[in-house]
C-alpha positions as CSV (number, residue, x, y, z in Angstrom):
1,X,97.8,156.9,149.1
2,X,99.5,160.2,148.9
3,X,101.4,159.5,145.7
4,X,100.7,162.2,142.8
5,X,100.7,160.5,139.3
6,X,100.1,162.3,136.2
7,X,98.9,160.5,133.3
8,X,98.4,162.1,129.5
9,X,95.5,160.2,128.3
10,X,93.4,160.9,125.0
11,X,90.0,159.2,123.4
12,X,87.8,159.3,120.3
13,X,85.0,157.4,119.4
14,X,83.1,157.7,116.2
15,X,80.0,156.2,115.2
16,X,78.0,155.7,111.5
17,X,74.8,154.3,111.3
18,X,72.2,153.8,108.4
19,X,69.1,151.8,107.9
20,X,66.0,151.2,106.3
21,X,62.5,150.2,106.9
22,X,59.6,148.2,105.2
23,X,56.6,146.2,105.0
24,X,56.3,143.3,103.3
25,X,52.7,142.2,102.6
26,X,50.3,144.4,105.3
27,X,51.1,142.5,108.8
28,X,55.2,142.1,108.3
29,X,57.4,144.6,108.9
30,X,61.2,145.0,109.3
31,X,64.0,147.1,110.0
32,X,67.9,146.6,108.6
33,X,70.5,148.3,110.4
34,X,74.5,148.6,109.8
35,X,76.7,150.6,111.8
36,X,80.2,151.1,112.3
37,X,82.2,152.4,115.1
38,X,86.2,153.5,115.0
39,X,87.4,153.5,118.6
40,X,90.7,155.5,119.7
41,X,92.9,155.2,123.0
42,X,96.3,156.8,123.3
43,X,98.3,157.0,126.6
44,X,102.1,158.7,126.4
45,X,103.4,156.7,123.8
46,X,100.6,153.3,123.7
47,X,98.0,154.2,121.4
48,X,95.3,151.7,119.8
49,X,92.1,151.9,117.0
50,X,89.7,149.6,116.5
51,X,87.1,149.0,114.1
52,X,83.7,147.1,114.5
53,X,80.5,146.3,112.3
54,X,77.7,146.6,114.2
55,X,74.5,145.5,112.8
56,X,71.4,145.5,114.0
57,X,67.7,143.5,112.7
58,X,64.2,143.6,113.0
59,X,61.0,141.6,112.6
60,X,57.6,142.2,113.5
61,X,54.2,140.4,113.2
62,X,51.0,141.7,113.8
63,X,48.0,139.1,112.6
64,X,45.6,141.4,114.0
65,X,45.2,144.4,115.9
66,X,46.0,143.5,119.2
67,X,48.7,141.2,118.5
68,X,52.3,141.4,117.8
69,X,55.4,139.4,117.3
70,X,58.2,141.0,117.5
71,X,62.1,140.0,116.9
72,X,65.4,142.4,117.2
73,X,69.2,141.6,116.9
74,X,71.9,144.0,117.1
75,X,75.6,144.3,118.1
76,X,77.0,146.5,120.4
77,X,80.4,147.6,121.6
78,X,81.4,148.7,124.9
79,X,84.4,150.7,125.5
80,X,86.6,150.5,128.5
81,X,87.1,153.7,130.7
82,X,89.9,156.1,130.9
83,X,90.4,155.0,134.4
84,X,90.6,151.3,133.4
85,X,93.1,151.9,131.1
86,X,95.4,154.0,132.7
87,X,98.7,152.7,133.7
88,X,98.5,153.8,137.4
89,X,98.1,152.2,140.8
90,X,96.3,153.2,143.1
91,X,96.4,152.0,146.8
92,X,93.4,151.6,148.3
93,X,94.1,150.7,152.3
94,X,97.2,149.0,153.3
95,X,95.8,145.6,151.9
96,X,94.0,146.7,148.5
97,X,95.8,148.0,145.2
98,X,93.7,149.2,142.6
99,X,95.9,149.1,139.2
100,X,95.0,150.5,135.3
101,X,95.1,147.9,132.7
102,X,96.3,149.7,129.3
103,X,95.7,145.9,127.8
104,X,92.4,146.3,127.7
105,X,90.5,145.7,124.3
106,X,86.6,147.1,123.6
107,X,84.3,144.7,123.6
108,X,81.0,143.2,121.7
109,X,77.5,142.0,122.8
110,X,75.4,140.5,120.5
111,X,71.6,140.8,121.9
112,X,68.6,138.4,120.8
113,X,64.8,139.5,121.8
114,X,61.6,137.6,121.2
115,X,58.5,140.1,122.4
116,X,55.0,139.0,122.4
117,X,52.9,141.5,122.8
118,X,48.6,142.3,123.4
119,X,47.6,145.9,123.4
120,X,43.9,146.3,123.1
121,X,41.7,149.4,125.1
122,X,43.3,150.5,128.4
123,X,45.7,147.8,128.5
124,X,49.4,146.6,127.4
125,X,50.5,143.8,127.8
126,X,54.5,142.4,126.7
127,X,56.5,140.2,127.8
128,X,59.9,139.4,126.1
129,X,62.6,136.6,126.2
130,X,66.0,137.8,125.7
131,X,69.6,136.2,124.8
132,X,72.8,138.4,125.5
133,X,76.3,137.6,124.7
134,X,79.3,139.3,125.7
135,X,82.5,138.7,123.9
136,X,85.8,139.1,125.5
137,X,83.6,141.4,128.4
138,X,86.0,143.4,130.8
139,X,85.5,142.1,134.3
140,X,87.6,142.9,138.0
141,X,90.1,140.4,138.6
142,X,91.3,140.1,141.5
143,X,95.2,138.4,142.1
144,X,97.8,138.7,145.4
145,X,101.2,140.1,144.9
146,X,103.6,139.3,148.0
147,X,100.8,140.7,151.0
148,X,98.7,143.2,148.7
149,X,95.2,142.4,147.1
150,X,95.7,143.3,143.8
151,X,92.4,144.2,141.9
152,X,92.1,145.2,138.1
153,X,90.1,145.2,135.1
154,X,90.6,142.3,132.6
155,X,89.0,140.9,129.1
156,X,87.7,137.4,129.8
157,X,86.5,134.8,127.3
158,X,83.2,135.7,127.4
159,X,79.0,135.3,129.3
160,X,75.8,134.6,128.4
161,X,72.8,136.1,129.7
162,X,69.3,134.5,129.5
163,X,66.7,137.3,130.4
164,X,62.6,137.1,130.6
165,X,60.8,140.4,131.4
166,X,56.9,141.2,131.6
167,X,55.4,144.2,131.1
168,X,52.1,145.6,131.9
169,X,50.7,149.5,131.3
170,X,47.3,150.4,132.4
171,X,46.3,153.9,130.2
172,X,44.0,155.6,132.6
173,X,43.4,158.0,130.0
174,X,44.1,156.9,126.6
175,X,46.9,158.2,124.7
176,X,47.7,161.6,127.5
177,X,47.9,159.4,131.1
């Protein structure tokens, strides 16, 4: 439209992470993560913080030298965008309104991976199965106010996300190509 809006908006986000590695016998190693974020938002006279633990674990297995097991877990946040949570409208044709949502919350996702791998001469080999979660995941939602489309970004329960990937490098010349 030709509307100018001005909007005063500020953000921080802060991050601290520490871990620490190991073996246990010769073929079992692991890795123990914890992290914490602090998360700020302020618009005019709305402002919110939020805290989250985000840890993060993992496992490997190698009974010889060209296999491995390996298993990772971590928790991530993802934040919403300035433009989400702005409290402007935008219209986008004479049907379509885009509008802020200064409701918006960040969000978690809580990732599971099982890699198998075989890595012996030229050749790698991998191929991992994968579990993500994401809680309370900002989505577009889309709703009709008298003859507008009204479309804007919302927290919904939450999805789940089964994944299965292969990979498979051929090193032409080992270690350089």
């Amino acid at each position: 439209g030709d509307t100018d809006i001005k909007t005063d908006m500020k953000n921080a986000e802060s991050y601290l992470f520490a871990q620490i590695q190991g073996k246990i016998a010769k073929k079992i190693g692991y890795t123990l993560g914890l992290g914490g974020t602090r998360i700020w938002y302020k618009e005019g006279a709305n402002d919110a913080t939020y805290y989250f633990l985000r840890p993060a674990v993992q496992l490997s297995y190698s009974p010889n030298d060209y296999f491995s097991i390996k298993y990772a877990f971590n928790v991530n946040t993802r934040t919403p965008s300035l433009g989400q949570l702005s409290n402007v409208e935008q219209q986008t044709d004479s049907y379509q309104i885009n509008r802020g949502n200064p409701n918006l919350k960040p969000y978690k996702t809580y990732n599971n991976r099982l890699t198998f791998g075989y890595n012996k001469g030229m050749l790698d080999l991998s191929t991992t199965f994968g579990y993500m979660y994401f809680h309370k995941l900002i989505i577009s939602t889309y709703s009709i106010e008298n003859d507008k489309i009204i479309s804007f970004a919302d927290n919904q329960k939450g999805q789940n996300y089964l994944y299965w990937s292969v990979n498979a490098t051929a090193k032409i010349i080992k270690d350089i190509w």
